[in-house]
N, C-alpha and C positions, 0 to 999 in steps of 0.2 A: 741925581736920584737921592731920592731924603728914604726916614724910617719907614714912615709908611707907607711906600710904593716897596721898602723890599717887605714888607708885612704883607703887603697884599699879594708879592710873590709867592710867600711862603703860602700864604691862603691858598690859592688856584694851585700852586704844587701838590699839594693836599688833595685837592680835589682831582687833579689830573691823575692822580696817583690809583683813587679809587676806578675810572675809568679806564685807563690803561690795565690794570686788574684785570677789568670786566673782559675785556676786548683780547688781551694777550695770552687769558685761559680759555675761557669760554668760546670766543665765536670760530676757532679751529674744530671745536667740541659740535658746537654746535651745528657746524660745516658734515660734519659726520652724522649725526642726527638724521638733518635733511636729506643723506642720503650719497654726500660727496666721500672720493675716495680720497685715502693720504695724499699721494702724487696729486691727482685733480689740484685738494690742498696748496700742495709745492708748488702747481702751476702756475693757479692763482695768485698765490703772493707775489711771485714770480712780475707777474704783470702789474699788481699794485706796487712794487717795489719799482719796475721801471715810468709807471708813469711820475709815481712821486718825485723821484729824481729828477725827471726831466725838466722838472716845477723847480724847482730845489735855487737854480739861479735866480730865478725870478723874485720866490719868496724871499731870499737872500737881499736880493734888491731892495725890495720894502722895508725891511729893518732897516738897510742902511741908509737910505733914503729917505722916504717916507717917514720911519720912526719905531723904536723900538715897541711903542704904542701899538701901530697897527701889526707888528708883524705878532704881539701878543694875543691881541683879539683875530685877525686870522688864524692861528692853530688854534684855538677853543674852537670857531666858528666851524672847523675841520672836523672838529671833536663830534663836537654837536651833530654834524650829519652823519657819523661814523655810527652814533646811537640810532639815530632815526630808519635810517633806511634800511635797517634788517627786521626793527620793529614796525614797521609797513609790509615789506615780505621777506620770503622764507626762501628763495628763488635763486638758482646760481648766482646770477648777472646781479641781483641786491647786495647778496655777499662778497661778488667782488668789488662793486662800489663800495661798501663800507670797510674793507680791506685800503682800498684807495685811499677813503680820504682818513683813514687812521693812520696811514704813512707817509702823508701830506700835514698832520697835524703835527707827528711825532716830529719829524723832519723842521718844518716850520720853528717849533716850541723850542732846538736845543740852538739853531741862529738867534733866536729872539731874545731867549733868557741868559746865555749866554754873553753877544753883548752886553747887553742893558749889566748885568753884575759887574762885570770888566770898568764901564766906567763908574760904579760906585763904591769899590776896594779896590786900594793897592792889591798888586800883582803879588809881595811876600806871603801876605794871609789869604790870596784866591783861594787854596785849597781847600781852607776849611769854609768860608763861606760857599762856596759850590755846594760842600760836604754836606754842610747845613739845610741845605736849599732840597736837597739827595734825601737826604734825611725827611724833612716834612711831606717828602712824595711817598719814600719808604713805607713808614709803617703804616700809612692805609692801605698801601699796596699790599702788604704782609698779611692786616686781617682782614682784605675783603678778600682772596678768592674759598678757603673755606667759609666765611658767614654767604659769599653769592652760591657755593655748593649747594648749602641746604636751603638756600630758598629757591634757587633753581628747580630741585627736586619736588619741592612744596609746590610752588605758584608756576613756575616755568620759566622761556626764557622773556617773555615779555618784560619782564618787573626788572632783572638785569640791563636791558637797553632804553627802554625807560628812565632809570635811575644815571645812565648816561648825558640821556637828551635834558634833564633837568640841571642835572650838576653842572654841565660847560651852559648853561643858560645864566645859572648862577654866577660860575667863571666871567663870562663876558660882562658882565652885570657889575662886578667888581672892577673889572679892568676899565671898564669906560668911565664910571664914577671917580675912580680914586687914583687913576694913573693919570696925569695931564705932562703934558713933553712939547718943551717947545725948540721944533728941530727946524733950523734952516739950510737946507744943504742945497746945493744947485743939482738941478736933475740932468745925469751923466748923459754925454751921446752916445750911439746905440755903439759904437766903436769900442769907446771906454769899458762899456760895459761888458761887451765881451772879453775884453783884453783881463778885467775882472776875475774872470773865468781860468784863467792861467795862472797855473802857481807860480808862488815865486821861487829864485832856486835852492831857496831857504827851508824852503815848506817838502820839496821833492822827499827827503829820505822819510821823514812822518809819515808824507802820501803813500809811499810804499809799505810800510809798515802797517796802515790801516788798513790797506785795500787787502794784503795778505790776511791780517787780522777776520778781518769782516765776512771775505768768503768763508771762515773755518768756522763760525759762529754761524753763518748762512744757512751750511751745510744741512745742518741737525734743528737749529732753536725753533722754527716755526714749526718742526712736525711734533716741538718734545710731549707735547699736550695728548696729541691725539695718539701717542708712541705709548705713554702712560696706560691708556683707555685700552688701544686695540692689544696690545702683546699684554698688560697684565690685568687686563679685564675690571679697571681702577671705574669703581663710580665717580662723578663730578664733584661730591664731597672730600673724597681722596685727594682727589686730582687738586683740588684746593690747598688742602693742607697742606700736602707734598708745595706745592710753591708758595703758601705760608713760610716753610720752615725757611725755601732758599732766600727769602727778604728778608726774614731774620738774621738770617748771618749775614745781609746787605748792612743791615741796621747797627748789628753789633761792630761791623770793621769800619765805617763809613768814617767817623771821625779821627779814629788812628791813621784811615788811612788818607785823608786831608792834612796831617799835619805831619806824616809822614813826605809826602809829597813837597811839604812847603822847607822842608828841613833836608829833606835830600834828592830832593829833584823827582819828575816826572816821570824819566826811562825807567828807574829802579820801582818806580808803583808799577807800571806798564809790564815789567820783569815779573811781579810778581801776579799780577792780574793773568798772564796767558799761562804760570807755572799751575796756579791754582786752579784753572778752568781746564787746561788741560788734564791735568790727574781726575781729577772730576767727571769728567768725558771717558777717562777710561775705566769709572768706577760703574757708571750709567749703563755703559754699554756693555759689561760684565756681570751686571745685577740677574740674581737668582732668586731675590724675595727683598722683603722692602726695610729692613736693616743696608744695604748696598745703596738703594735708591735712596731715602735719607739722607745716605753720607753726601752720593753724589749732590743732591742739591745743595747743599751747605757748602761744598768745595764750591760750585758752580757760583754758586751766592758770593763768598766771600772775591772771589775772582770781578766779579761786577761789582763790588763794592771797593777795590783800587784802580778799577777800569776809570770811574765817575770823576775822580779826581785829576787823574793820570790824565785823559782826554780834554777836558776843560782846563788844566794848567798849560799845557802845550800849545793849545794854540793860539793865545794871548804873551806867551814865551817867547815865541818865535816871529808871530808879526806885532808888531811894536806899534802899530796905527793906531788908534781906537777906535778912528771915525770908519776904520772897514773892516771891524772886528767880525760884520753881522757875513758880511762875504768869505772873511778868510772862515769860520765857523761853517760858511755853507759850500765854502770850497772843498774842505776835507769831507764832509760828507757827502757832498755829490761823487767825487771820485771813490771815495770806498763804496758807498752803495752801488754805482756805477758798475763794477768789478762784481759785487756781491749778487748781480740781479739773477743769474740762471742758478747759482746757488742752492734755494728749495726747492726747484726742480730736477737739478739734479741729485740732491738729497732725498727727494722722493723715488727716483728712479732707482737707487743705488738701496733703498728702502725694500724695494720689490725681490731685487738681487738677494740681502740679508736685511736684519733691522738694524743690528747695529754696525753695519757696513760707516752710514754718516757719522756714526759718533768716533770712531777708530779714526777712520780721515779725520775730522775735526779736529782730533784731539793729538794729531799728526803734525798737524799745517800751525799750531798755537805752539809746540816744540818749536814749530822751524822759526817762529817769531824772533824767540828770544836772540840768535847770535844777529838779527838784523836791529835789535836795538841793543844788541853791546856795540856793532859796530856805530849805531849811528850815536852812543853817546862819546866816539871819539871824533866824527864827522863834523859835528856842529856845535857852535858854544850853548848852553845851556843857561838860562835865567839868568 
C-alpha cells in the first residue's frame, strides 16, 4: 500500500465519520419520531446486530481473499443503503433494514481498514497510524451531529439521509478510482474456512475480554440518544452537541493515546479505556442537570478514544499472519458482537424497570473488565 491509497483512507474516513454521525444520533431519534418505543429500539438493533454478525465471516472472507479493495467498497456500498432506505420510508421494517445494513457496514469497514493498514506500517508505530486514521473520522464526527441538529429542525430528517446516500457514493467513487490491489490468494475450501472461524488459543483471553467488554457498552449505547430526548426532554440540537462534546475529547486523547499504546502496550490503554467509561457511566446515570451530562460524555469520549488504539494494536499483536489479518479482525468481532446481540434489548427492558438501571450494570460489568486484563497481561506475551 503506497501514500496515496492511505490518503484516500484518510478521505472516506472523513466521510464515514460524517455518516456514522448521521446514523449513530439521529436515526434512534428518529425511530422515536415515527412513533417507536426505547425497548422496540433495543429490539431492533437487537436484530440488526444479529444479522450483521452472522455476515461478519463471510465479509471477513472477502478482505482476505478477494482483497482488501472489495471488502472497502462493500462497507460504503452498506453505508449507502443505510441512507437510502429510511429516506424512501418512514416504516418499522425501513428502519430496521437500515439499522442492518449500518452494522454490516460498521462491521465490514473495521476487518477491511484494519487489515489493509497492518500491511502498510510496521506493527511499533500501528498505534499512532490507527490513531491518525481515528482521528480523520473524528472530527467530522464531532461537528456534524450539532450542525445535522439544526438543519434537522430547519429542513427535517430527509436532508440528513440524503447527505448519507451521496457521501458513501462519493466514498465508493474514491475507492474504486484510486485503490487498485493486486491480490492472488487461492480460494479456501469451505473446511478451511470455517476452521477460520475458530480462535486460536492465542486469541481466547482477548475473546473473552471483548465479549465481556461489548455486552457492558451493549447494555446502554444504542438507547444513550433517545435516554437524552425522553428523561431530559433534549431537543436534536442538544442531543448534538451533547455528542459533539464526547468526540471532542475522542479527538483531544486520540493521539496520546496511539503512542501511548505503542510505548507501553495495548492492555494498559484497554485499562484505561474501561476505567474512563466506567466512571463516565456512573456520572450519566446520576445526572441531575446538564453540567453531569457534559462531564459524563467527555469521560465516555475519552474512554473510546484508548479503546481505538487498544483494539486495533491487539489484534495484529497477537496473530502474526498478515495474509489473515482481515479474519483474525473479524474473528474478535464476531465473537464479541455475538455475546453482545440481546444486549439493547435487554437494556431496554431493564430501561422500563428504571432509566438508569443499563447505565449502573454497564458501568459494573467495565469494573469487572479491568482484573480480566491485568490477568491476561500475565497470561500471554505481549508485542
Amino acid at each position: 500500500m503506497d501514500k496515496r491509497i492511505y490518503t484516500i483512507l484518510l478521505i472516506v474516513s472523513a466521510i464515514r465519520g460524517v455518516n456514522i454521525a448521521i446514523l449513530m444520533t439521529f436515526l434512534p431519534v428518529y425511530a422515536t419520531v415515527v412513533g417507536l418505543s426505547v425497548p422496540e429500539i433495543g429490539f431492533i438493533t437487537m436484530i440488526a446486530v444479529l444479522v450483521a454478525t452472522s455476515c461478519l465471516p463471510f465479509t471477513s472472507y472477502v478482505v482476505d481473499v478477494i482483497g482488501r479493495r472489495a471488502g472497502l467498497l462493500l462497507a460504503n456500498a452498506f453505508m449507502l443503503l443505510a441512507g437510502l432506505v429510511p429516506l424512501i420510508s418512514g416504516t418499522r421494517e425501513a428502519i430496521t433494514l437500515s439499522y442492518i445494513m449500518f452494522y454490516l457496514s460498521f462491521l465490514t469497514w473495521i476487518s477491511a481498514r484494519g487489515a489493509a493498514v497492518a500491511e502498510a506500517v510496521p506493527i511499533r508505530v500501528f498505534g499512532v497510524a490507527i490513531a491518525s486514521l481515528a482521528m480523520a473520522f473524528q472530527v467530522p464526527r464531532t461537528i456534524t451531529p450539532f450542525v445535522y441538529g439544526v438543519l434537522i429542525e430547519a429542513y427535517g430528517y430527509w436532508l440528513a439521509f440524503a447527505t448519507i446516500v451521496a457521501l458513501s457514493a462519493l466514498a465508493l467513487s474514491l475507492i474504486t478510482l484510486f485503490i487498485h490491489e493486486r491480490r492472488v490468494q487461492r480460494i479456501q475450501p469451505f473446511r478451511d474456512f470455517i476452521k477460520n472461524i475458530i480462535p486460536a488459543r492465542s486469541e481466547i483471553p482477548l475473546h473473552i475480554f471483548l465479549c465481556t467488554d461489548r455486552f457492558g457498552w451493549g447494555l446502554w449505547l444504542p438507547l444513550i440518544n433517545p435516554y437524552l430526548k425522553l428523561r431530559f426532554g433534549m431537543a436534536e440540537n442538544e442531543i448534538g452537541l451533547l455528542n459533539t462534546v464526547m468526540n471532542m475529547a475522542v479527538i483531544g486523547i486520540l493521539i496520546y493515546a496511539g503512542k501511548l499504546v505503542d510505548k507501553y502496550g495495548w492492555v494498559k490503554g484497554f485499562i484505561l479505556s474501561e476505567a474512563t467509561g466506567a466512571i463516565g457511566l456512573i456520572c450519566l446515570a446520576l445526572a441531575c442537570g446538564r453540567v453531569e451530562l457534559y462531564a459524563a460524555m467527555v469521560l465516555i469520549g475519552l474512554s473510546f478514544g484508548f479503546w481505538i488504539p487498544s483494539f486495533n494494536v491487539a489484534i495484529p499483536s497477537i496473530n502474526g499472519s498478515r495474509g489473515e489479518l482481515g479474519m483474525a479482525y473479524g474473528r474478535a468481532n464476531f465473537y464479541r458482537t455475538l455475546v453482545s446481540i440481546p444486549a439493547p434489548w435487554i437494556g431496554g427492558m431493564l430501561y422500563n424497570v428504571m432509566v438508569s438501571v443499563p447505565m449502573f450494570i454497564g458501568s459494573s460489568i467495565l469494573f469487572a473488565c479491568i482484573p480480566i486484563l491485568l490477568f491476561m497481561k500475565h497470561s500471554i506475551r505481549l508485542q
